[in-house]
Residue, then its C-alpha position, 0 to 999 in steps of 0.5 A: x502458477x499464474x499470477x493474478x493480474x486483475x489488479x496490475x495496471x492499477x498498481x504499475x499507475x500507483x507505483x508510477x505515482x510513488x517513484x514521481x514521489x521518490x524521484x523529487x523527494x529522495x530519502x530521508x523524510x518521516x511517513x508522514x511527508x511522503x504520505x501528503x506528497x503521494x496524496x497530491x501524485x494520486x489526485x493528479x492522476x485522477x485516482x479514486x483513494x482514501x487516505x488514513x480511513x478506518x476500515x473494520x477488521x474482520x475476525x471469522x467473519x465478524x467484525x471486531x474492531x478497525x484500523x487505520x490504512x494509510x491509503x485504499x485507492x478505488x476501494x481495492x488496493x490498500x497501500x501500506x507506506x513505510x520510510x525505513x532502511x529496509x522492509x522487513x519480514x515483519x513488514x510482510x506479514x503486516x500487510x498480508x495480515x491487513x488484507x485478511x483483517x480488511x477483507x481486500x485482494x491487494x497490497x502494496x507495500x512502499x518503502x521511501x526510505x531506501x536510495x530508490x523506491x522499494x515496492x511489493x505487490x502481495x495478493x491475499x489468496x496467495x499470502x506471498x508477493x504477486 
């Protein structure tokens, strides 16, 4: 199978962005520090994104509703942050969930919480990681 790489080197750069994060920060601190630290990381690297925007969830088609994002970085890669021990199969099925929900193409899922960056790029036409 081959793997959708239109969206590899806007996630390696937001990766890059968050293990700079993760390198001067460690573990250890709420969602919420890392979140504020990665929107400095992205606006250095001249990325366009968005951070806690409410974005419609779709039903069938129809909108039933919104949620708030963590970030959406040049309104295709939804990032989703966590700072826990350990990402679990739940944590999947969140993001996968979201990029049906939002109608986008590609995820990430960031973990702070662990001794080093955890990440998983996911892709919604596949339902799995990329």
């Amino acid at each position: 199978m081959l793997l959708d790489i239109r969206h590899n080197a806007l996630t390696h750069q937001i990766i890059g962005c968050a293990m700079s994060v993760h390198r001067a920060l460690g573990s250890g601190f709420p969602e919420a520090i890392y979140q504020r630290s990665l929107a400095v990381e992205l606006e250095e690297a001249k990325l366009d994104f968005a951070s806690e925007i409410h974005l419609p969830v779709y039903y069938k088609n129809v909108e039933v509703g919104a949620r708030r994002v963590d970030f959406l970085v040049a309104d295709t890669v939804l990032l989703e942050l966590k700072a826990t021990n350990e990402l679990t199969v739940a944590h999947h099925a969140q993001i996968i969930n979201y990029l049906h929900a939002y109608k986008l193409e590609v995820g990430l899922l960031i973990n702070f919480g662990q001794d080093s960056l955890v990440y998983k790029r996911f892709l919604k036409n596949h339902g799995t990681r990329m």
